[in-house]
VEXPA-976600 format. One line per 10 residues: their letters; for each residue x, y, z of C-alpha. Coordinates in nm, 2 decimals, always signed. Example, Ala and Ser with C-alpha at 12.3 -4.5 7.8 and 13.67 -1.06 7.14 Angstrom:
AS) +1.23/-0.45/+0.78 ~ +1.37/-0.11/+0.71
END
This chain:
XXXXXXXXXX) +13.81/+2.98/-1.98 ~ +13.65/+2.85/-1.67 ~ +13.47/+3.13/-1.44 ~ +13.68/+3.06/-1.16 ~ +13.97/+3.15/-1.35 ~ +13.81/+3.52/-1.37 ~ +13.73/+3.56/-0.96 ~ +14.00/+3.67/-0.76 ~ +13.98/+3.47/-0.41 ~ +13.96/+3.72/-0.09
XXXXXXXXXX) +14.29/+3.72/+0.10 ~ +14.28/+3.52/+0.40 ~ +14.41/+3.55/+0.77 ~ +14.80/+3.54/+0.70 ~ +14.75/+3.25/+1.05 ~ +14.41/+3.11/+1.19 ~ +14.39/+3.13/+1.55 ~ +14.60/+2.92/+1.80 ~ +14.31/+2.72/+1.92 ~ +14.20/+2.64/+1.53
XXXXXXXXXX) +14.56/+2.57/+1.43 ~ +14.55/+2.22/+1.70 ~ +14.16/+2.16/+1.59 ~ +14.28/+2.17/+1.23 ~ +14.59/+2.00/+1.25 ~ +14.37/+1.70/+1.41 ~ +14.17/+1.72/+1.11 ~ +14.49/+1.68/+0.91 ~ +14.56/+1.39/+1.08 ~ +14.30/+1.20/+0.93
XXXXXXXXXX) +14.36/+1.29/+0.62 ~ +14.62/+1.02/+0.37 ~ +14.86/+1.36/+0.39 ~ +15.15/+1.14/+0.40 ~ +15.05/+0.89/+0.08 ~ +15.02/+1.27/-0.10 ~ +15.29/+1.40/+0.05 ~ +15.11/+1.66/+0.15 ~ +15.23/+1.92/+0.42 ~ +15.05/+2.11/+0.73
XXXXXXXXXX) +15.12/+2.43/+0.56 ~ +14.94/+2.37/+0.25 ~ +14.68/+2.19/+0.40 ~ +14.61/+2.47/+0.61 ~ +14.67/+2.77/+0.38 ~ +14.41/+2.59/+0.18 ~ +14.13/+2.59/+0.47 ~ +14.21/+2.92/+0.53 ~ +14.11/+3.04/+0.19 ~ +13.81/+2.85/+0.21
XXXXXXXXXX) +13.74/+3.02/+0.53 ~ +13.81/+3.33/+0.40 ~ +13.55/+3.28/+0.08 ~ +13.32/+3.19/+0.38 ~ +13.37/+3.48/+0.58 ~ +13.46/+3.73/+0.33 ~ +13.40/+4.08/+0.50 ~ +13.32/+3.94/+0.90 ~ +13.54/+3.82/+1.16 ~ +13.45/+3.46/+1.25
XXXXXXXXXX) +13.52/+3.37/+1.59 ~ +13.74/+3.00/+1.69 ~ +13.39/+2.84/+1.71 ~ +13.27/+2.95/+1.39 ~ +13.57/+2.89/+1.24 ~ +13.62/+2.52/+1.37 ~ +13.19/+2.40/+1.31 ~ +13.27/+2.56/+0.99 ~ +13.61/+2.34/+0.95 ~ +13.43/+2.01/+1.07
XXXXXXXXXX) +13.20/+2.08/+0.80 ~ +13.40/+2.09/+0.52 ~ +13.47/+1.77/+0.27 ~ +13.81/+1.77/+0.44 ~ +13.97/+1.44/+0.23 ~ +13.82/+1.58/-0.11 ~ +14.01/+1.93/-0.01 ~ +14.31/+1.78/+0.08 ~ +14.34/+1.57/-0.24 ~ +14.26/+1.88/-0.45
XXXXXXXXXX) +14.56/+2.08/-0.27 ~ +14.80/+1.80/-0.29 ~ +14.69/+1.76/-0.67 ~ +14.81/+2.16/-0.67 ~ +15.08/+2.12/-0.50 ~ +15.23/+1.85/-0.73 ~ +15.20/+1.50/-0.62 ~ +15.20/+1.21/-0.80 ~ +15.06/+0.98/-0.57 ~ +14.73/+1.21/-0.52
XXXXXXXXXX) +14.70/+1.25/-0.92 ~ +14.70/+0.88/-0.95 ~ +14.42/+0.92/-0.68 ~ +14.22/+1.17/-0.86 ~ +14.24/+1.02/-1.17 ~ +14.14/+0.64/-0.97 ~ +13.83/+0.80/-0.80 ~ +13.72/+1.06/-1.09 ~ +13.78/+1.00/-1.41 ~ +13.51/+0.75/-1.47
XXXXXXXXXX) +13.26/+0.99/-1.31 ~ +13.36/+1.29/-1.52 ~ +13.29/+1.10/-1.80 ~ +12.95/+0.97/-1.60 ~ +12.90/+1.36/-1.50 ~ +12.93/+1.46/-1.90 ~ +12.71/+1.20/-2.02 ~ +12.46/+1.30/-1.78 ~ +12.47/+1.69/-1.89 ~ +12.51/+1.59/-2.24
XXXXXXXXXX) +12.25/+1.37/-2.18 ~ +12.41/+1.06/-2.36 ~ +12.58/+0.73/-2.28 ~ +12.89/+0.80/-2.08 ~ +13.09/+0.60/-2.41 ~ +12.96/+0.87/-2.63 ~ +13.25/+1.07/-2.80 ~ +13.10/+1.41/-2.69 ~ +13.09/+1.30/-2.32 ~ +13.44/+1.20/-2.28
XXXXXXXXXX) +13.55/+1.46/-2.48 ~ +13.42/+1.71/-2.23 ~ +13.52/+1.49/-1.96 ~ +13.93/+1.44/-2.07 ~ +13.92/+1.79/-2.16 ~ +13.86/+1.91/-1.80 ~ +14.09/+1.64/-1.66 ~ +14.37/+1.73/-1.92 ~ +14.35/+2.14/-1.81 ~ +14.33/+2.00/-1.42
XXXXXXXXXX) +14.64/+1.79/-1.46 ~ +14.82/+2.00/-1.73 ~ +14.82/+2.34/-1.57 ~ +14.96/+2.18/-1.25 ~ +15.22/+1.95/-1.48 ~ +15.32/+2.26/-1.62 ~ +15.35/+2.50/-1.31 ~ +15.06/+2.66/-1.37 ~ +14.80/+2.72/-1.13 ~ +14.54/+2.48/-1.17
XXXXXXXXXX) +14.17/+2.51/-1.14 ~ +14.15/+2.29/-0.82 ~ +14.31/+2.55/-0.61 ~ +13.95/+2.69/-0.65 ~ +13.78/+2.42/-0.49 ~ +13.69/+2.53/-0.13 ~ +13.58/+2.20/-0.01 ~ +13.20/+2.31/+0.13 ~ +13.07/+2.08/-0.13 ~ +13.22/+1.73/-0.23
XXXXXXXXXX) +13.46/+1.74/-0.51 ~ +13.21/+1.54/-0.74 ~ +12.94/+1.85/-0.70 ~ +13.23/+2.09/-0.81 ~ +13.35/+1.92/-1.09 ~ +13.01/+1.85/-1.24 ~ +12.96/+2.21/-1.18 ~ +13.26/+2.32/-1.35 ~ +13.17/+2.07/-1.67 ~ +12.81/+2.23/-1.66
XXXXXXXXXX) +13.00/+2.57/-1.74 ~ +13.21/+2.46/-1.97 ~ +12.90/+2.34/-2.19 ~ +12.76/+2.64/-2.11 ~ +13.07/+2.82/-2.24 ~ +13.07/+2.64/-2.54 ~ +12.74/+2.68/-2.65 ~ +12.79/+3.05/-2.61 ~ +13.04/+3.03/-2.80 ~ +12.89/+2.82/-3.09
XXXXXXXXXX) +12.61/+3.12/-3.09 ~ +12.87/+3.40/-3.11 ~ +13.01/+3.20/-3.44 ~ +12.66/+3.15/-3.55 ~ +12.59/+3.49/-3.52 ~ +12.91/+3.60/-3.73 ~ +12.83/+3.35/-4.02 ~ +12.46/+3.46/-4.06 ~ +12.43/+3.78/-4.30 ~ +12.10/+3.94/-4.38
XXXXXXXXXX) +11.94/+3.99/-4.72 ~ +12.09/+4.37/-4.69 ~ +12.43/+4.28/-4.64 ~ +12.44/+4.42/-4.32 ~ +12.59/+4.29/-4.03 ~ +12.40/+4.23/-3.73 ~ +12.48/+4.08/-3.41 ~ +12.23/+3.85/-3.27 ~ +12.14/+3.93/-2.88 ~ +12.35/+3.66/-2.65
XXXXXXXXXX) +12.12/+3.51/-2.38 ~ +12.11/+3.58/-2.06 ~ +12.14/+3.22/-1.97 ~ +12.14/+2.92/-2.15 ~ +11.93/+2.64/-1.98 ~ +12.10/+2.31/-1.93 ~ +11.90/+1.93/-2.02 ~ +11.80/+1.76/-1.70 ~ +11.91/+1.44/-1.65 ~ +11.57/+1.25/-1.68
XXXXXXXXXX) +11.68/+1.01/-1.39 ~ +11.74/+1.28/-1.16 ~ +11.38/+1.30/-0.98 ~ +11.44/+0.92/-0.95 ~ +11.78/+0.91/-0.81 ~ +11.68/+1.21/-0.52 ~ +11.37/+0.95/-0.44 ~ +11.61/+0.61/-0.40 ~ +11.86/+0.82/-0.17 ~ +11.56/+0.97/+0.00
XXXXXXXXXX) +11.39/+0.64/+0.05 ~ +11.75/+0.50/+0.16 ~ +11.87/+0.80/+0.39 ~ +11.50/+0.74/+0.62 ~ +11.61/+0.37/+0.62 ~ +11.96/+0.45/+0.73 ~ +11.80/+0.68/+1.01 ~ +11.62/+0.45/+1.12 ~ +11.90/+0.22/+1.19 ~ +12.14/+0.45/+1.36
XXXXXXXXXX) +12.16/+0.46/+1.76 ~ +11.92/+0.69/+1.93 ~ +12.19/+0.90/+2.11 ~ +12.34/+0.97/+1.74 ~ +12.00/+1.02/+1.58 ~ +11.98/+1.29/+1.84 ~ +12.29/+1.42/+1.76 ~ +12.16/+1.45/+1.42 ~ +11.80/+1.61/+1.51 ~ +11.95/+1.88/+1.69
XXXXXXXXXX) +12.26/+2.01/+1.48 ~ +12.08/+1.98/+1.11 ~ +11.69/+2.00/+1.21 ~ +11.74/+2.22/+1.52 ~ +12.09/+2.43/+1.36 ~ +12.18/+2.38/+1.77 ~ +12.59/+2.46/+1.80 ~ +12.80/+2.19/+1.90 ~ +12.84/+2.39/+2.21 ~ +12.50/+2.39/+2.28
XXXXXXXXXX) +12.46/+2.03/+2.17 ~ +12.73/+1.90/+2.39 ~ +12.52/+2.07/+2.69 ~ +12.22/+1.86/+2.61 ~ +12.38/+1.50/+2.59 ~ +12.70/+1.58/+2.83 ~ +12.98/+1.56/+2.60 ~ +13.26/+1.85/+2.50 ~ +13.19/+1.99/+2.18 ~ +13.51/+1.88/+2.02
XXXXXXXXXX) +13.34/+1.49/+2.09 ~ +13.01/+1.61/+1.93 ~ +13.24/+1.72/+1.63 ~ +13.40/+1.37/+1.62 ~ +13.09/+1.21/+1.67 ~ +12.86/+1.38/+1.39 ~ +13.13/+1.29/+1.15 ~ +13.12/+0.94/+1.27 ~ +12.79/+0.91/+1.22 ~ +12.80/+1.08/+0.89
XXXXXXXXXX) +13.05/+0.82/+0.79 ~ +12.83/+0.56/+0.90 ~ +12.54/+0.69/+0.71 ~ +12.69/+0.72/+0.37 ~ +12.79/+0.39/+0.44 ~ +12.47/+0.25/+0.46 ~ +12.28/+0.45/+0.22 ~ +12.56/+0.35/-0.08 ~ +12.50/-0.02/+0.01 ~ +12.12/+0.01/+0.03
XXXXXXXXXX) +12.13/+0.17/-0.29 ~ +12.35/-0.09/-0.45 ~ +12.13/-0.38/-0.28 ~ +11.83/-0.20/-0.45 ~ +11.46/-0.27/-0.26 ~ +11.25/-0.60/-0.28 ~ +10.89/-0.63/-0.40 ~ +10.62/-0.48/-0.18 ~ +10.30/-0.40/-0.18 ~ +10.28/-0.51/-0.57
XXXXXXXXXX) +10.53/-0.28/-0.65 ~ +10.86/-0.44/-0.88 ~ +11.16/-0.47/-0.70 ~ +11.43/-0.19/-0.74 ~ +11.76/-0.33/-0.89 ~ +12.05/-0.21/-0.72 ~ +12.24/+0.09/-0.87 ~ +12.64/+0.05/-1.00 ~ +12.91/+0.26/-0.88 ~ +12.81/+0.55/-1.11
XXXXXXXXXX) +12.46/+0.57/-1.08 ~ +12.51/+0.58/-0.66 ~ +12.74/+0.89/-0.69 ~ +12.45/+1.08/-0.92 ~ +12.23/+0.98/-0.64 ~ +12.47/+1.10/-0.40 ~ +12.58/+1.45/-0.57 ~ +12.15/+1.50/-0.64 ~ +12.10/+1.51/-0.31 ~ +12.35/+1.72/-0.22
XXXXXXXXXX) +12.24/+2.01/-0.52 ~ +11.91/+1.95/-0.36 ~ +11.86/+2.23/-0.09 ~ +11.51/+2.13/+0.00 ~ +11.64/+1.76/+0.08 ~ +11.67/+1.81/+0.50 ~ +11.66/+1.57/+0.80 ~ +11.28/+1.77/+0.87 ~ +11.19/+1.53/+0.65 ~ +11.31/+1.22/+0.75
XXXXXXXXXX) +11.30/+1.30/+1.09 ~ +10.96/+1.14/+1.30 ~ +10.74/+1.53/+1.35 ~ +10.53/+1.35/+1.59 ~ +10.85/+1.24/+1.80 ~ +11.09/+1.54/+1.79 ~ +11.04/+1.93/+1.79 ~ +11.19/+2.08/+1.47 ~ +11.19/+2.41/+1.40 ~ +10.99/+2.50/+1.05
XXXXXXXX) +11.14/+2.68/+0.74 ~ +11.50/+2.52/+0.89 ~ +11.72/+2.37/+0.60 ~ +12.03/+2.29/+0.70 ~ +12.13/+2.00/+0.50 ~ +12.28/+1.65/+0.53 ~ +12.62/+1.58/+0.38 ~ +12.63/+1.34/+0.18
END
């Protein structure tokens, strides 16, 4: 059984704050709630569990609790709960935008093509339990999905324990079937972890989004790059950004998701473009739908990937040892 399963989720504010209620409920309405027939109440008993995993054992105030909000993969968390809450519509959405890659995600833990039995073996198997639990009223695994990281990253991270799981298991079985010359039985020592095979590719993938995120950068508007600079390589609040370029916070929060939009945008289609030939180096061929959302869900496992290192040193004042991450 999966880990999550096994952690009982902190209990969360019975109501979030008046002022977060309107901020979230504009959140919501971005969200295809209506296509998933999803309702304000779920949506936002959902975020407050997240918060609550967040804040477990402090009292967050409204500002926290709404940067914290505006970080979250809102869509991805809204398509879980909907999937928990039993619609049709956002299974058929699910199963449209991740099937493929669990089976991608498996292959690449497996290390084997994504066709190989073993990889969509582990793949269906997940995708069964998510959509059989739920089909059957129990509760299902993506009510443990709290949105901080894109759906993608926590479903390959739930298939990485499950392999994990099983080869535990295999060694437990191993254990029981091997007898020593004496006839006794003895138990051989579980390990304290079990390592998983890189992907081989992944080192490449993190450089072809790195070398497309400083090309997107480079692209954007100054006014949004500074936006950028200061809330991920300067951790400035929204608050305190909105002071330095004149604009209310809740515009900063509508902004930087703009412009987080507008970056994945352009990284995805400069990674499926792939490079030309330079400096008598090969051109890069462009990457395929699954090989974009590896590079993608790489970066994000990657905490040492940070705008400090995209960003100009020469041209902006960054703070050292800072690593607050981009979204991808």
């Amino acid at each position: 059984m999966d880990r999550a399963a096994h952690n009982p989720e902190p209990s969360g504010p019975s109501r979030l704050p008046e002022a977060c209620t309107v901020f979230l409920r504009q959140l919501f309405s971005q969200c295809p709630a209506d296509r998933w027939q999803l309702s304000f109440t779920a949506f936002e008993s959902a975020v407050a569990r997240s918060a609550a995993k967040r804040f477990a054992g402090s009292s967050p105030s409204a500002t926290q609790l709404q940067e914290y909000f505006s970080a979250l993969h809102l869509n991805d968390l809204a398509l879980a709960c909907a999937c928990v809450e039993g619609s049709q519509h956002a299974w058929e959405d699910f199963a449209a935008g991740f099937r493929t890659y669990l089976r991608t995600a498996s292959a690449a833990i497996l290390r084997c093509s994504a066709s190989d039995p073993s990889a969509v073996e582990l793949a269906d198997s997940l995708f069964t339990d998510l959509y059989g639990l739920a089909d059957r009223g129990g509760s299902s695994l993506l009510r443990y999905f709290h949105g901080r990281s894109s759906l993608k990253t926590w479903l390959r991270a739930v298939l990485a324990q499950r392999h994990i799981d099983q080869i535990r298991a295999s060694k437990k079985f191993e254990s029981l079937d091997e007898q020593p010359p004496d006839g006794k039985t003895r138990r051989t020592p579980e390990p304290a972890t079990v390592e998983l095979p890189a992907d081989p590719r992944r080192e490449q993938y993190q450089q072809r989004f790195r070398e497309a995120l400083t090309v997107a950068l480079a692209s954007i508007d100054p006014r949004d790059r500074t936006r950028l600079q200061l809330y991920y390589a300067e951790e400035r609040t929204l608050a305190e950004i909105g002071r330095v370029i004149g604009e209310h916070e809740s515009s900063v929060s509508r902004n930087l998701e703009r412009v987080r939009k507008e970056l994945r945008s352009t990284v995805e289609g400069l990674l499926r473009a792939g490079t030309a030939a330079a400096n008598g180096s090969p051109a890069g061929q462009g990457l395929d739908d699954a090989q974009v959302a590896l590079c993608i869900q790489y970066a994000a496992e990657d905490a040492a990937m940070d705008l400090d290192k995209v960003f100009d040193a020469k041209n902006s004042q960054i703070h050292p040892g800072r690593n607050r991450t981009v979204k991808p």
